[in-house]
Each structure stands twice: as C-alpha cells, then as structure tokens.
N, C-alpha and C positions, 0 to 999 in steps of 0.2 A: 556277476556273471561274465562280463567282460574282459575281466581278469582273470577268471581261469581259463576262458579261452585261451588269450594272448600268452597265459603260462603255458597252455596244450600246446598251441603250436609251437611255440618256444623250444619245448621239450621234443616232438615230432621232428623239428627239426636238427635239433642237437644231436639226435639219436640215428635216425635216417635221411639226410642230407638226400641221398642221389632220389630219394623218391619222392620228395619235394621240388626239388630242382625236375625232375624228370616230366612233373605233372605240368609244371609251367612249362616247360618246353613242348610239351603236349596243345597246351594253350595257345600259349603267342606265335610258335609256326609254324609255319606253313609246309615244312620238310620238317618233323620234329628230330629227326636221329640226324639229321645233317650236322649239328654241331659239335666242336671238337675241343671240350672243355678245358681251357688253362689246369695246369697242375693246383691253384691252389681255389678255387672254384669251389669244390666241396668242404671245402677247411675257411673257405668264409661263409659259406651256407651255416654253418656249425656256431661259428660265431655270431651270425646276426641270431641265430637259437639264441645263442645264450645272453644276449640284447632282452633279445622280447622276453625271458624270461624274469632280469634283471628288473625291466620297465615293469612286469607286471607287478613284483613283488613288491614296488617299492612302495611303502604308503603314502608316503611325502611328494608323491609324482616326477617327475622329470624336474633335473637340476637346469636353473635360469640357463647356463651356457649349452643345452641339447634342445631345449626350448628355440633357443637364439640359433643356433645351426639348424634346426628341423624347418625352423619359419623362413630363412634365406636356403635351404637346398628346394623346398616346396615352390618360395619363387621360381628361381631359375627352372624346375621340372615343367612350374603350371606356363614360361614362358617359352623356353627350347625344350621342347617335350623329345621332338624328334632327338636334336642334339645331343640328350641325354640317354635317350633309349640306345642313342649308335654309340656315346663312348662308355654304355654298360657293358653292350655286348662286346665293345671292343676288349676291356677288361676281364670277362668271362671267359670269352673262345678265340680261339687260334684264327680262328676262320670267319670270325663275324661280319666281314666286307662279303660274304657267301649267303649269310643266310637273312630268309626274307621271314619280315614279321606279318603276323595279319592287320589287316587292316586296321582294326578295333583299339590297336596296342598303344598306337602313341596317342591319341585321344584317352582313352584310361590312363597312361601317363599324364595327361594336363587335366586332370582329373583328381586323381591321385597328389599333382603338385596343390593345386588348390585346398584339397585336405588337409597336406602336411602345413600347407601356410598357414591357414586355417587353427590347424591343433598347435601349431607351434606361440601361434600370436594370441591366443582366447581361453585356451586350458590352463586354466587353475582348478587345482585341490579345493572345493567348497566344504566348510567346515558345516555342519546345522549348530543352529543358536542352543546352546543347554539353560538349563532351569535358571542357572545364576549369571546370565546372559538380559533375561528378558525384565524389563523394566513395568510395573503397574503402574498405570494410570495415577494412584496417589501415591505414584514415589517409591512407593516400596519393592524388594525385588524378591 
C-alpha cells in the first residue's frame, strides 16, 4: 500500500509539477502567489517524481549510499530546521528573502528531519523466514 502511494505521487508529480508545488505553497505561506519561482523549480519538482517513483519500485529498497545521505540531510534538517527551510527557498524563488512561511513549517521541518534520520539509519528490507528457513526442534528442517 505504501508503495503505490509513493509510486502515485511520484507520478502526480512527474506529470503535473506546478500543482503540487502550487498546493504547497498554499500550505507553508502565508502570501501564497507572492513567490517568484526559479526557472528550474518545476523541472526539479519533476525529478524528485521520478525519485519517488524510482524509491518505490525498487524491491531491494534504497542503496547503502541514499540511506547514508538521507540519515546525515535528516540530521542537519532535524538540527537547522530554519536554516534549511531558508536555503530551500533560496534555491526555489528569486525572492525568497520576501516571503514569510507559517508558523507550523520549520517545526514540520525538524520533524520531518527526525524521520529522514530515522528511515535513513533503521530501514531495512525485512525478508520473512520460508519453510526451508525454519529449524525443528529435532533437527530436522
């Protein structure tokens, strides 16, 4: 179930960028048309799509080295939450020293870091044990 999520959005993204970016900007502020999106803004919305779609498909889960960057960006978000939230926007919009986020946003940031720490440092692929796994009591399998 999780996984077709993360493939849905994946693909919702991939497909219509500015209405995902639009909805979050709906969200986090507080002028939401005040901002004045970098040229390539919708062309990495597009690419984190095709991330989450990637992530979801994969059976094997995330390779050791995405693991090892998701668990040190999650650091640094769950510690400089703000500092991250102001050099996204800086990244995003022309005008990001302009616009005011809500309240709410850099705490879901350090939030949000704690998760990525989290999923980065603790998720593993759990296999279940099969029939020729499991050992009886007299030895036999």
């Amino acid at each position: 179930m999780r996984r077709t999520l993360v493939i849905a959005f994946g693909i919702l993204e991939l497909v219509a960028p500015g209405v995902v970016v639009d909805y979050g900007e709906r969200l986090a502020f507080e002028e939401p048309d005040a901002g004045r999106r970098r040229p390539w803004t919708l062309p990495m919305a597009r690419l984190e799509g095709i991330a989450f779609c990637w992530v979801g498909a994969r059976e094997a889960g995330l390779p050791a080295a995405l693991e090892t960057a998701l668990a040190v960006y999650g650091l640094v978000l769950a510690l400089l939450p703000r500092t991250v939230v102001e050099l996204n926007l800086g990244l995003a919009y022309e005008n990001a020293d302009e616009l005011e986020v809500k309240r709410w946003v850099v705490p879901a940031a350090r939030l949000l870091g704690v998760v990525y720490l989290t999923a980065g440092l603790f998720a593993r692929r759990v296999d279940a044990p099969t029939d020729a796994d499991v050992t009886h009591r007299d030895g036999r399998q």
